[in-house]
Structures are given as structure tokens and as C-alpha cells.
C-alpha positions in Angstrom: 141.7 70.3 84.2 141.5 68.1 87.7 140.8 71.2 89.1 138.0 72.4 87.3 136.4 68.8 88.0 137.5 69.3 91.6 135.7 72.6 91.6 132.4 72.0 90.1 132.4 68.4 92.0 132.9 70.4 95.5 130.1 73.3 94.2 127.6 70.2 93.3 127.8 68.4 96.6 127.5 72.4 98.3 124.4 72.2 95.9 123.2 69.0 97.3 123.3 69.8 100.6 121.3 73.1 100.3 119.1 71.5 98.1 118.2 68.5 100.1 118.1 70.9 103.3 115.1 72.8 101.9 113.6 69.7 100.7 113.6 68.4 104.4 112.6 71.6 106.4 109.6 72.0 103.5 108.0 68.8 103.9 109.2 68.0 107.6 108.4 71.2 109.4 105.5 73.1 109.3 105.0 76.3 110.5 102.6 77.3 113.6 99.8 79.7 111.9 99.5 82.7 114.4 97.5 86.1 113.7 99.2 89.5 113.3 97.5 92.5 113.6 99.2 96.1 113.2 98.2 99.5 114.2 97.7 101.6 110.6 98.6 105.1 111.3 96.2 108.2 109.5 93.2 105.3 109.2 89.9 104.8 111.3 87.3 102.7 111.1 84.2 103.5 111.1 80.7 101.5 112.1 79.6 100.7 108.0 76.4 101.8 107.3 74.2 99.2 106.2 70.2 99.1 106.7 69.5 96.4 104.8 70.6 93.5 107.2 69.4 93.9 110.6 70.5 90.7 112.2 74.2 90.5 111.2 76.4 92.9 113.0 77.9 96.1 111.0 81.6 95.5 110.0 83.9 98.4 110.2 84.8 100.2 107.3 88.7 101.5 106.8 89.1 105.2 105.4 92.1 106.8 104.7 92.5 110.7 105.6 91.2 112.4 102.0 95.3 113.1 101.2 95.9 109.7 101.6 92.7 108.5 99.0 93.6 106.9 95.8 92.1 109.4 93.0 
């Protein structure tokens, strides 16, 4: 039986320390917002079409290939 209290005594500390170590690095350590852009192979934008608003500039559109189109 001292075993067993050895054990779970030795797993509960193990827990402790991983527990308190995300504690620290979530509220301590933030981190540094960067964008990411990746190339999307089989997909081109194209200028979108919209006459209504003439002052705003067009936003490109993404289309897939027609294989790739959700149906």
C-alpha cells in the first residue's frame, strides 16, 4: 500500500508541475500576431464584378476550377 501512495503522490506532483507550467506560459507569455499567407494551388482570383459601388475598390473573388466546385 505505501507504494500505491508513493505512486499517485509522485504522478500528482508530475501533475502539478505541468499544470502550473501551462498556467504560467498562458497568462505570462503572449504570442507575437504575424500574418500568413499561402499560395492555393487550382484557384484564381478574379477582379469581382460589382457596378453598384463606384468609389470602393473591387475585391477579388476566389473560384475554384469547375472539378473542384462544391455541387
Amino acid at each position: 500500500m505505501p507504494t500505491l501512495f508513493r505512486f499517485l503522490a509522485v504522478l500528482g506532483t508530475i501533475a502539478g508541475v505541468v499544470a502550473g507550467s501551462l498556467y504560467v506560459l498562458a497568462e505570462y507569455f503572449q504570442p507575437e500576431p504575424k500574418e500568413i499567407s499561402k499560395a492555393l494551388r487550382n484557384v484564381k482570383a478574379h477582379p469581382h464584378e460589382d457596378t453598384a459601388s463606384t468609389t470602393a475598390p473591387a475585391e477579388p473573388a476566389i473560384t475554384a476550377p469547375p472539378s473542384h466546385r462544391a455541387q
